[in-house]
N, C-alpha and C positions, 0 to 999 in steps of 0.2 A: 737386182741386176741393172736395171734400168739406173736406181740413184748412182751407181757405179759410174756408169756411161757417162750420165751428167757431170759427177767429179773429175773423169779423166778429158771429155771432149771441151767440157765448156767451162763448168766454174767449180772450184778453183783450177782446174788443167790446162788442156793445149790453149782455148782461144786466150784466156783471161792473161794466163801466163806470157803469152807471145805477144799480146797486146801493150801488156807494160813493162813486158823489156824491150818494144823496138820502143817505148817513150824513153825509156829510162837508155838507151842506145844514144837516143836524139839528144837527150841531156849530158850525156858524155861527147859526144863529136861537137856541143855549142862549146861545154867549158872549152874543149880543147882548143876551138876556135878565138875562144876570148882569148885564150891565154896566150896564141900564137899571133894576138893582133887581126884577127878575121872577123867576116859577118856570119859565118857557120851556115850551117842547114836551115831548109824549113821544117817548121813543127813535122810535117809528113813524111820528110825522107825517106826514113826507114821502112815505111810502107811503100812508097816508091821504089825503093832498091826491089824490096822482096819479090811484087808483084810485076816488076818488069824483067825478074828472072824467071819466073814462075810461066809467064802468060807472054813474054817479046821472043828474050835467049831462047838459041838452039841448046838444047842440052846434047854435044858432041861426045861419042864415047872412044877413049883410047886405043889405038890401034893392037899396038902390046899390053895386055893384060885381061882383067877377068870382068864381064860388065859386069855380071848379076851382084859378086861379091861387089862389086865400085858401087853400083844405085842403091845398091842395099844398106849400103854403111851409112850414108845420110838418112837413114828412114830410124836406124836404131839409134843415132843420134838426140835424134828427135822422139824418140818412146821413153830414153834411160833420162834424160831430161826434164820431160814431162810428167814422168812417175813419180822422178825424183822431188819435183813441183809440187806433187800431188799429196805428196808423204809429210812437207814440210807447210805448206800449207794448210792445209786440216788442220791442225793441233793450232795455228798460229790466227786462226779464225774462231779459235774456241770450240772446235766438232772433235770429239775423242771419237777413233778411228775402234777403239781396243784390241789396237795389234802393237803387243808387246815384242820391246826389241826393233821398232822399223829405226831406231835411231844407227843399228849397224846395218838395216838395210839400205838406208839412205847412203851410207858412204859409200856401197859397192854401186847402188845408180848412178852417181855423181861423177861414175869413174867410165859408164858406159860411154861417153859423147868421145870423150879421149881414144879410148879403143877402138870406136867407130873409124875415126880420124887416122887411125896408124893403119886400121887394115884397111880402109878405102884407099891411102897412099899406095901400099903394098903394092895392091891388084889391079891399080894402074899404071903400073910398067914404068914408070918415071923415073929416071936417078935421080931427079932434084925434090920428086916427092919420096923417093926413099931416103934421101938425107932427111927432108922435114922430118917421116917417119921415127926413123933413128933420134932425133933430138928429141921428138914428143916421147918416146918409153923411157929416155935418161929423166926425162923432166918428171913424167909420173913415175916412175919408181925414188928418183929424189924426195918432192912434196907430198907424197899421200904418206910417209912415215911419219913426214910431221903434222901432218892433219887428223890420221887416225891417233895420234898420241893427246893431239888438242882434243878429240872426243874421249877421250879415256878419262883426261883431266877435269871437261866436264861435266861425266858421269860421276868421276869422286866427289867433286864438288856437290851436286845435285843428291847425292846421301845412296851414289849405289843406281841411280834410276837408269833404264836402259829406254825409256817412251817418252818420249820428247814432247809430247803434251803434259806429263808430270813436271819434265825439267824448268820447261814453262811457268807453270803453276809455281813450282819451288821457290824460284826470281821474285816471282809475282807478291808469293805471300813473305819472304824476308826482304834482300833487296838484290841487284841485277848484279853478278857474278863480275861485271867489269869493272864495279864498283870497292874489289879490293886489290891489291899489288898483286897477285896473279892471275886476276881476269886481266887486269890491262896487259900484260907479257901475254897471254894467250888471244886476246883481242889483235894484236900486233903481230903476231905469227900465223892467225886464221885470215888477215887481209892481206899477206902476203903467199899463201895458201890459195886463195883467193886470185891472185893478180898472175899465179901461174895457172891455175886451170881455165881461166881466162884468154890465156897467151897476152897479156898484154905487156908492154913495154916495161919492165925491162927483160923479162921473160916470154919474149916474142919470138925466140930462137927457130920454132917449128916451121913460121912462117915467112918470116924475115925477108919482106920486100925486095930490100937493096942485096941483098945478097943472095935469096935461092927464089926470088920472084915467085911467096905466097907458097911456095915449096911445098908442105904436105895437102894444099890444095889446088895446085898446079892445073891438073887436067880436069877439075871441077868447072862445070857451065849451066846454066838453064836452068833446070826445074831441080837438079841436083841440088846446085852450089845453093839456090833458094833456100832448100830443106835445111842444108848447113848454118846459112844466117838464122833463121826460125831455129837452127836450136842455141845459136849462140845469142841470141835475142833473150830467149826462155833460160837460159844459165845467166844472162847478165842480171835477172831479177830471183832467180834463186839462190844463187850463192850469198849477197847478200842477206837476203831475208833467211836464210843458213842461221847466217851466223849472228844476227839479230835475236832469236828465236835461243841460241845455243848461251849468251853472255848477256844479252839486252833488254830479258824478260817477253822478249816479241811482242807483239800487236792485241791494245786495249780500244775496240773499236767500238768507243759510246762517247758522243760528246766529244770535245778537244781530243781525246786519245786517238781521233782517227787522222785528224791533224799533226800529232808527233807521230803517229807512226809512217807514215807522210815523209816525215822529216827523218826519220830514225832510215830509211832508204836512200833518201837521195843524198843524206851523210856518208854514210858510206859508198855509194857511187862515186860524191865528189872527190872522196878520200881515191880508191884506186886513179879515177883520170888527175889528180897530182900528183900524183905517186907518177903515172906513164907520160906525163909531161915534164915532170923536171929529171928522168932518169936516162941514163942510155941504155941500149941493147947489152948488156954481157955475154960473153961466151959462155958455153953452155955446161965444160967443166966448173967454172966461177959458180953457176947457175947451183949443180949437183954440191960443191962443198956449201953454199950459202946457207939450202936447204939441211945438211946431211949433219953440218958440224954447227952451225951457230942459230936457226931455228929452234933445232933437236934441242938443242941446248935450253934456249929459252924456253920451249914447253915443259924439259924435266924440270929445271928449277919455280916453274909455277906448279906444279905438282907435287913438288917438298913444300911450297910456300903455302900451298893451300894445305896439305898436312898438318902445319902447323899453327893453320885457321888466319892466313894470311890472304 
């Protein structure tokens, strides 16, 4: 019970987790910076941000709607996140958990921050977070078809394996699954995958500054909107390490291997903030066929191509 505790509070869980995704946050707002011609953040921001909501901000609660359901939804945010941390972790630190199958439970965690998000809009009375709302269920019912298809594809790959410290190991002992014509199509469709459950640019619809001002998190303040960052903090470093883990053979930490995997992170991080700086906002039907008809697409045809040991 206790080693439990330690994996979900401290390492590999909530702190370790939250700790390097507001770095890996701060490494995303410099590129953005650089690339917009700015001096960006300091290293600390994101700890700044977090603890000046946590410990300054009033956390005000909406006048129409439901608190308990509102404070609550950023707490499970932050559980399905961390779990989901917890799950992908272990196996990518080399600790075999022997729970067969968390490979499908990791998808349904990965989905709790999202649902968090719609019902805390919900039950605070807002039309402009119920529009956010309504654009976040289009958006996961679009991409998690093409995400749960990307794991299907690679479990076939992987010879069947549903435990993602075998799949690991599989990588490990032939070679990294992105390494033939349909890891890279699946590699390609899981960082886009990726850049929506994110909300980031161009799949920013939920929140959408200029247009529904932050919208499904509207009447978020304080100690709330905190928990919110902390979990988008802790999904900025899990979803990559996802999918690292799923096509990249994951993390070989002895010697230099702690150094590429190092790098194997903030590759992919640099990849999404490229991606949400050279892209614009689309609408959010564009958004649903992107995912529904030319993702799909590309994960089925990596799934014939690996069939056929491609």
């Amino acid at each position: 019970m206790a080693v439990n505790l330690l994996y979900f509070l401290i390492f590999p869980g909530l702190i370790f987790l939250a700790v390097t995704g507001a770095f890996l946050s701060w490494f995303d707002r410099k590129i953005t910076a650089r690339v917009q011609f700015r001096q960006g953040p300091p290293f600390l921001q994101p700890f700044y941000d977090f603890f000046k909501l946590v410990l300054v901000k009033e956390t005000i609660l909406p006048k129409h709607g439901s608190p308990v359901i509102f404070l609550m939804a950023p707490v499970f945010a932050v559980f399905g996140a961390t779990m989901a941390g917890v799950f992908i972790m272990l196996p990518l630190f080399g600790i075999t958990t022997g729970f067969k199958g968390d490979i499908i439970v990791i998808f349904y965690l990965l989905t709790i921050p999202s649902i968090s998000y719609i019902i805390g809009a919900i039950s605070s009375g807002n039309p402009l977070a119920s529009v956010g709302a309504s654009r976040e269920m289009k958006l996961v019912l679009s991409y998690e078809l093409t995400f749960l298809l990307l794991i299907a594809a690679v479990i076939m790959k992987s010879g069947q394996s549903i435990d993602l410290y075998n799949i690991i190991e599989t990588q490990k002992n032939t070679s990294p699954f992105i390494g033939s014509i349909s890891g890279i199509l699946l590699f390609i469709a899981g960082i886009f995958c990726i850049q929506a459950k994110l909300s980031l640019v161009p799949f920013d619809m939920p929140e959408a500054e200029t247009e529904i001002t932050e919208g499904i998190f509207i009447e978020y303040s304080g100690v709330a909107y905190g928990l919110i960052k902390l979990a988008k903090y802790i999904m900025f470093f899990v979803l990559p390490s996802f999918v690292i883990a799923l096509l990249m053979n994951g993390f070989t930490l002895k010697g230099i291997g702690i150094l590429w995997a190092v790098l194997k992170v903030l590759a992919v991080v640099l990849l999404l903030t490229l991606i949400r700086n050279t892209n614009p906002r689309i609408r959010i039907k564009n958004a649903i066929s992107f995912f529904m008809i030319w993702m799909n697409l590309i994960v089925v045809a990596a799934i014939v191509l690996s069939y056929f040991g491609y």
